[in-house]
N, C-alpha and C positions, 0 to 999 in steps of 0.2 A: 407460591400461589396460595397455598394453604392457611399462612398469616394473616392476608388478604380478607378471607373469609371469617375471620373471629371478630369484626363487627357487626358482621348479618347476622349471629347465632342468638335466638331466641325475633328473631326478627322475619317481619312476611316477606318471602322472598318468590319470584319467579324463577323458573327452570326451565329453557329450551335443550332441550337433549339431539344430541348424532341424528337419532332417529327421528325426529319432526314433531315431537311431542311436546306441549306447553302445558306446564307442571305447577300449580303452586300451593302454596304452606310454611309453617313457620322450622325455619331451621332449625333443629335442636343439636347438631353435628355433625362431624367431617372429621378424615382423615388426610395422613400426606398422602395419601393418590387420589382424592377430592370423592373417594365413596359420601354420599350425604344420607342424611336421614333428615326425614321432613315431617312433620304430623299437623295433624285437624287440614291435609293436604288434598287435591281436589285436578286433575287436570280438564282443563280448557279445550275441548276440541270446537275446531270452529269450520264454519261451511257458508258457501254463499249461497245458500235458499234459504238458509235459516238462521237463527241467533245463533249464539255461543253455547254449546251444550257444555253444564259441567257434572262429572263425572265423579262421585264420593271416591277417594282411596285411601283415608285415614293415614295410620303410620305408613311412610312408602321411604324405602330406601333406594336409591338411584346408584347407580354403578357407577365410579369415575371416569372412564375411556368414555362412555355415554352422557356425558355432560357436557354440552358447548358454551354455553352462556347462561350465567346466573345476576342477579340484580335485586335489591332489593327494591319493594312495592310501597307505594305512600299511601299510606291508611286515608284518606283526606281525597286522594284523587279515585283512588278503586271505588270510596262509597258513591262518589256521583256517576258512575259508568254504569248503563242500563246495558246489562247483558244481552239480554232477549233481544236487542236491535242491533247488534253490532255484526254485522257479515265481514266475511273473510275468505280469503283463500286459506286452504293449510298449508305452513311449512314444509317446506319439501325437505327430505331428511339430507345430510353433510354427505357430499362424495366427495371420497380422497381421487 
């Protein structure tokens, strides 16, 4: 899995974590148990009364067991996406 990841590095990536949290920033690296670190990173909480609140968290490290899905972001599609309008439910976090 860990290979996998060595094209996104240096690259804007999303983060959906176990816990319900959407995460994003640019990858700087990873290890073999998918620990990442991510910076100029920011997460996304989102609600349906309101836009998308984003949330500054600069350098953030994410824990591997807490990582479900990662992907990288098209620079090209993010700019046209008006935050402040887009309502959502939140992610419900992973039960085993």
């Amino acid at each position: 899995m860990t290979s996998a990841l060595e094209p996104y590095v240096n690259h804007f990536v999303n983060v959906i974590t176990a816990d319900g949290r959407n995460i994003v920033g640019t990858l700087k690296g990873f290890d073999q148990t998918i620990n990442i670190i991510l910076d100029d990173s920011h997460e996304r909480v989102y609600s349906m009364t309101q836009g998308v609140e984003m949330v500054p968290l600069g350098l953030y490290i994410i824990r591997g067991d807490n990582v479900a899905v990662i992907g990288e972001i098209s620079d090209e599609k993010e700019s046209k996406l008006v935050f402040s309008t887009i309502k959502a439910e939140p992610i419900n976090p992973v039960v085993h």
